[in-house]
LUMSEZA-585452 format. One line per field, with one value per residue (C-alpha): y, z, x; residue number from 1; residue in three letters. Coordinates in steps of 0.05 Angstrom, whole numbers, plus 5000, padded with zeros to 4 digits. Example, Ala and Ser with C-alpha at 12.3 -4.5 7.8 and 13.67 -1.06 7.14 Angstrom:
! residues 2
py	[4910:4979]
pz	[5156:5143]
px	[5246:5273]
i	[1:2]
aa	[ALA:SER]
//
This chain:
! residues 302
py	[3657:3706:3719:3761:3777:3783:3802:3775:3803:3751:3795:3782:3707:3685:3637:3682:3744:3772:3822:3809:3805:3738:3749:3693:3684:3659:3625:3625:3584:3603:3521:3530:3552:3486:3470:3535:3568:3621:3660:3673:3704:3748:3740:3777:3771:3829:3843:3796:3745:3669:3637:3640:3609:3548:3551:3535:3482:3455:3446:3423:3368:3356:3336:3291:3259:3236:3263:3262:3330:3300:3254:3314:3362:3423:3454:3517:3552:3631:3678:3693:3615:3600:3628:3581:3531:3585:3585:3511:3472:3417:3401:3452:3476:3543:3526:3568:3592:3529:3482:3460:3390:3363:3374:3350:3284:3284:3287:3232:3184:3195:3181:3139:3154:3219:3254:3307:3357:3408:3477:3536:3584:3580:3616:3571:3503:3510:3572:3571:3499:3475:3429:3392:3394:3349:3302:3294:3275:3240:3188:3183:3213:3204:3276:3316:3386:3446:3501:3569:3597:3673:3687:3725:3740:3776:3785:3816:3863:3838:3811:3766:3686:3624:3618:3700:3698:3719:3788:3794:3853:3857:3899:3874:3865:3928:3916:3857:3789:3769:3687:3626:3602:3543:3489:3464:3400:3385:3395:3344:3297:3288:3286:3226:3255:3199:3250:3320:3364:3439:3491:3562:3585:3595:3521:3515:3449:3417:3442:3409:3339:3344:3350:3298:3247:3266:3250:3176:3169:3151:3174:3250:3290:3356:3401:3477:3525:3589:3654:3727:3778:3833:3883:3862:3826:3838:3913:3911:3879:3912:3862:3894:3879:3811:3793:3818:3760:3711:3740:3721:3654:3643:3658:3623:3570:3498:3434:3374:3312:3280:3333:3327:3368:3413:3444:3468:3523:3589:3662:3719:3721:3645:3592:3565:3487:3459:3393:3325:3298:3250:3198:3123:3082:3069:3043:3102:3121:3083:3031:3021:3034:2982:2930:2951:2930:2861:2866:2917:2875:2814:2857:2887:2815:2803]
pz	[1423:1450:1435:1482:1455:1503:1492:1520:1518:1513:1543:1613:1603:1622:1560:1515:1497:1442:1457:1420:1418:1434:1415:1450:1433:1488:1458:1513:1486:1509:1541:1484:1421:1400:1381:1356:1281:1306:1244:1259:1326:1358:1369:1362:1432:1463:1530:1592:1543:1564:1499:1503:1577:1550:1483:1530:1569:1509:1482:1554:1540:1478:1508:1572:1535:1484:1425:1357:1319:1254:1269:1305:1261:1294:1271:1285:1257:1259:1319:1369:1390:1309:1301:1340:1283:1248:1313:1317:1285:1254:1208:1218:1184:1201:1176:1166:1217:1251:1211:1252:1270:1209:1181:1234:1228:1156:1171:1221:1176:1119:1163:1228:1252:1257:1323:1310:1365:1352:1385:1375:1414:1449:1387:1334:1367:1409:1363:1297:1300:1351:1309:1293:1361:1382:1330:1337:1405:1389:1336:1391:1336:1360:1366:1428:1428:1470:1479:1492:1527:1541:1548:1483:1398:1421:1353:1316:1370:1437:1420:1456:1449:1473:1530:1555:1624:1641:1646:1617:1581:1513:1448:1434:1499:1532:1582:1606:1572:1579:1556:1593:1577:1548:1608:1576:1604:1611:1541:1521:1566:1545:1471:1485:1501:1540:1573:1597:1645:1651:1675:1693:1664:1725:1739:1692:1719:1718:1649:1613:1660:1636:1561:1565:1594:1540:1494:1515:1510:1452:1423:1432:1484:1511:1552:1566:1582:1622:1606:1611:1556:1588:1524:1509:1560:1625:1611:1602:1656:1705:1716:1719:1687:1672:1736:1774:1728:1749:1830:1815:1792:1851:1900:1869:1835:1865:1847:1847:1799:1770:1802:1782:1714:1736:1788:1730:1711:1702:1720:1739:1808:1825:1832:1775:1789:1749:1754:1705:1700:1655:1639:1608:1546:1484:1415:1368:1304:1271:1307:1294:1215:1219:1250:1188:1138:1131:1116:1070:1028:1027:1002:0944:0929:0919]
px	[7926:7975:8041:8087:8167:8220:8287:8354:8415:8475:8526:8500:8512:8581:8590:8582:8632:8593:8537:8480:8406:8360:8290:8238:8168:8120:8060:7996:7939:7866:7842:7780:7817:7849:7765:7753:7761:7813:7796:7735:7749:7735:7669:7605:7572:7551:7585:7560:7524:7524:7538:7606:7610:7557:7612:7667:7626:7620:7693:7718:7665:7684:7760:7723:7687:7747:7704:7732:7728:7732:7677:7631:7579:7551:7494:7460:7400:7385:7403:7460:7465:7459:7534:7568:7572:7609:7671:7670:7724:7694:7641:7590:7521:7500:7419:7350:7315:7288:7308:7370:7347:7315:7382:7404:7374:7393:7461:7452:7413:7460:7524:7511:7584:7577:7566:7517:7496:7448:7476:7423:7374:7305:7275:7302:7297:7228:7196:7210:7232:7182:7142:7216:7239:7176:7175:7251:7248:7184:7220:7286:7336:7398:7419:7444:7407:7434:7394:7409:7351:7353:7286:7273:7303:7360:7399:7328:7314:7288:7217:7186:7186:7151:7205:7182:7162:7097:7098:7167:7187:7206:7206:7143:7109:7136:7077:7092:7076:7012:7018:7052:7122:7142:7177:7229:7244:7178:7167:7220:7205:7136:7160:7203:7277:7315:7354:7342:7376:7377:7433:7453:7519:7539:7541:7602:7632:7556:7542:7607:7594:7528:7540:7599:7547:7496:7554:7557:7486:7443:7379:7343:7378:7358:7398:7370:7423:7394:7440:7434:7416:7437:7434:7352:7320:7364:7361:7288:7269:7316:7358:7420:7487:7504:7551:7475:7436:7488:7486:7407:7431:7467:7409:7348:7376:7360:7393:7340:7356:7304:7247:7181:7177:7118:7167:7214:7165:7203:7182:7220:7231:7214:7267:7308:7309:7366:7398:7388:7320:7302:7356:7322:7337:7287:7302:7328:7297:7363:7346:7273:7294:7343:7292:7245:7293:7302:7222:7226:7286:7237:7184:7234:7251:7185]
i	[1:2:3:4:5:6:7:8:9:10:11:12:13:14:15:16:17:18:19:20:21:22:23:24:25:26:27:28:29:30:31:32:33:34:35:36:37:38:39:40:41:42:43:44:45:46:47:48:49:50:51:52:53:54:55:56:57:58:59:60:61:62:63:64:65:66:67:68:69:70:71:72:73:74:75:76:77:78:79:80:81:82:83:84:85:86:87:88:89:90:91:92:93:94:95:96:97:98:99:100:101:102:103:104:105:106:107:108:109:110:111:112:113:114:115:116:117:118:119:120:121:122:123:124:125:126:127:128:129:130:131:132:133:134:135:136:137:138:139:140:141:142:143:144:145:146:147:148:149:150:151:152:153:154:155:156:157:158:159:160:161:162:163:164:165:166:167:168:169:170:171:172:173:174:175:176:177:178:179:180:181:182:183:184:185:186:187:188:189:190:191:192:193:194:195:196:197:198:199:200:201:202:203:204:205:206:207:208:209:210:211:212:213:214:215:216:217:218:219:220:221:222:223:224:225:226:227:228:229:230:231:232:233:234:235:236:237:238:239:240:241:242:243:244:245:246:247:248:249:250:251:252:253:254:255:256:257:258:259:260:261:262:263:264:265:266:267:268:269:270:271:272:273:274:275:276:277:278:279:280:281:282:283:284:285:286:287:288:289:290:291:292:293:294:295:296:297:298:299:300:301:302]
aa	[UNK:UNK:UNK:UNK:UNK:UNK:UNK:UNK:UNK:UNK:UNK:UNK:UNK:UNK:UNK:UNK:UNK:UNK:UNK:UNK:UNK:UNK:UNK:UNK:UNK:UNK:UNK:UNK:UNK:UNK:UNK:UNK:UNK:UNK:UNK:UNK:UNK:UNK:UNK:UNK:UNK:UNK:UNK:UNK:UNK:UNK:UNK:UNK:UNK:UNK:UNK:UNK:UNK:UNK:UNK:UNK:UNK:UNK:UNK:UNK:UNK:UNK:UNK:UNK:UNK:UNK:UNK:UNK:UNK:UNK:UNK:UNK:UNK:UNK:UNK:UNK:UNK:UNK:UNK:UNK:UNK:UNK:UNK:UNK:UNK:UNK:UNK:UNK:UNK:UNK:UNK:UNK:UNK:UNK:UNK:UNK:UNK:UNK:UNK:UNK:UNK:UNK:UNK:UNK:UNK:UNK:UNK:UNK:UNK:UNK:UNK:UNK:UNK:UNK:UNK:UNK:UNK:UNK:UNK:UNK:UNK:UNK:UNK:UNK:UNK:UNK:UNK:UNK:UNK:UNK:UNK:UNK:UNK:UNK:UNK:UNK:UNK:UNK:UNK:UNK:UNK:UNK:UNK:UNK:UNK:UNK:UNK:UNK:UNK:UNK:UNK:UNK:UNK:UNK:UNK:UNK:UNK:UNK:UNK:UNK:UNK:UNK:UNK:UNK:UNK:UNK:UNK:UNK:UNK:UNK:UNK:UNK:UNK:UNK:UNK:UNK:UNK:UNK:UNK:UNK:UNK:UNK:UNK:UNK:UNK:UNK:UNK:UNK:UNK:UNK:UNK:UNK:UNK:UNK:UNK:UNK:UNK:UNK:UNK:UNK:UNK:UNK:UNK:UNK:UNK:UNK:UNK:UNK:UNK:UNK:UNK:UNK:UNK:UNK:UNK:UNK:UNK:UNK:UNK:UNK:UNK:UNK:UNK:UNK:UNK:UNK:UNK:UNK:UNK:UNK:UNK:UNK:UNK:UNK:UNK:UNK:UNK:UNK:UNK:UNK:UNK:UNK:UNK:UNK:UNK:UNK:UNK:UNK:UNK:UNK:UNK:UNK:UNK:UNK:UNK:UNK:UNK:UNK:UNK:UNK:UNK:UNK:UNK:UNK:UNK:UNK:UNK:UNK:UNK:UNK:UNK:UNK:UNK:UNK:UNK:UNK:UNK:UNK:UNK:UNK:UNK:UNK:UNK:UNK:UNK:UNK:UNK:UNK:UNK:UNK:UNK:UNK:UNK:UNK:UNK:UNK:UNK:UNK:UNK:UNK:UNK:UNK]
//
């Protein structure tokens, strides 16, 4: 929020004999802050990163999608991603490394009202937490997952991740990666998500549509959120500053809904397919819990 003072003085209006002094205070209000902890700002994104655009995203879907705060959780794990819990102004759980969802779902099972979305990076949700992630999407818990995915563990250093290109360069593979990255959406898909999409920063307005959608839906939602690390990977593998990333965005990106998953593969200088594609309806892990009880009480009475 900024504030800007002006200052009036009385004796040039016509009403008034008296010179004096009027002091005014113009308020301007960033669109994002009225979601956001203003304490807590500003933030500590390097220069050119993409969380802040997805955060953004984010809060304008918050608004179109008529979503109440005091009813939303966000929860984060470990890494640059994992600190936007701490900015958001709601309930929020900033978590262990990779351990984001299952308290996730705990949160969810405990409190069925509560809209719980699952904000964190490629490292937390499909490294460290990749054995969650599965069987979350696996059991349908109704969560909404956005993740960050910026190739590598930019707050410890660079290193490399199960989202690396091949022959990415990191801290640890300063040769060039020699193993396969993880396809997101295909990955979820074949877990059991009911909805996936994937998107650049750069494709601001799709991004917030996107996550207000996933909003309405229920059950395990997955929506991967491509943005430059300039500071580690970008500089590493010569891609420039970030506005240069996002000019790269712009030229290979393609949008194709519902594309067959094996086309979503990722490498460095191939195309970036983005777009929604998976978007069905299954029973929820609530759901299938719910069904279950009735039996279980006849059992008890027993």
């Amino acid at each position: 929020m900024t504030t800007v003072r002006t200052e009036v003085r009385t004796e040039d209006l016509v009403s008034i004999e008296a010179p004096e002094v009027m002091v005014e205070e113009l308020v301007f209000e960033h669109p994002s802050e009225w979601a956001l902890r203003r304490d807590r700002l500003p933030h500590i994104w390097c220069s050119g990163c993409g969380i802040g655009v997805a955060v953004n995203a984010f809060v304008a879907a918050i608004k179109q999608a008529n979503i109440d705060l005091d009813k939303l959780c966000v929860v984060s794990g470990i890494g640059c991603s994992g600190r936007v819990a701490g900015y958001m102004n709601c309930n929020s759980f900033h978590t262990t490394h990779g351990r984001a969802i299952p308290f996730a779902i705990g949160l969810h099972l405990a409190n069925p009202e509560l809209i719980v979305t699952v904000f964190s990076g490629d490292g937390d949700i499909v490294a460290i937490g990749g054995n969650h992630f599965i069987h979350a999407a696996r059991r349908n818990a109704d969560l909404l997952i956005i993740c960050i995915n910026n190739f590598n563990y930019g707050m410890t250093g660079g290193q490399s991740g199960p989202t690396t290109h091949f022959r990415g360069r990191t801290t640890t593979t300063p040769y060039g990666n020699p193993e396969y990255s993880f396809n997101l959406p295909r990955l979820a898909a074949a877990a059991g998500a009911v909805y996936v999409a994937r998107w650049t920063v750069l494709d601001l307005g799709r991004l917030r549509n996107s996550i207000a959608e996933a909003f309405k839906k229920r059950g395990f939602r997955f929506i991967e959120v491509i943005s430059p690390c300039p500071t580690n990977y970008g500089r590493r593998n010569r891609l420039g500053e970030a506005l240069d990333e996002l000019r790269r965005y712009k030229e290979r990106t393609i949008i194709k809904h519902f594309a067959p998953l094996e086309e979503c593969e990722l490498t460095l200088d191939g195309p970036i397919v983005v777009g929604k594609f998976v978007d069905t309806e299954r029973p929820t892990l609530l759901d299938m819990l719910k069904a279950k009880q009735p039996k279980f009480d006849e059992e008890g009475e027993q």
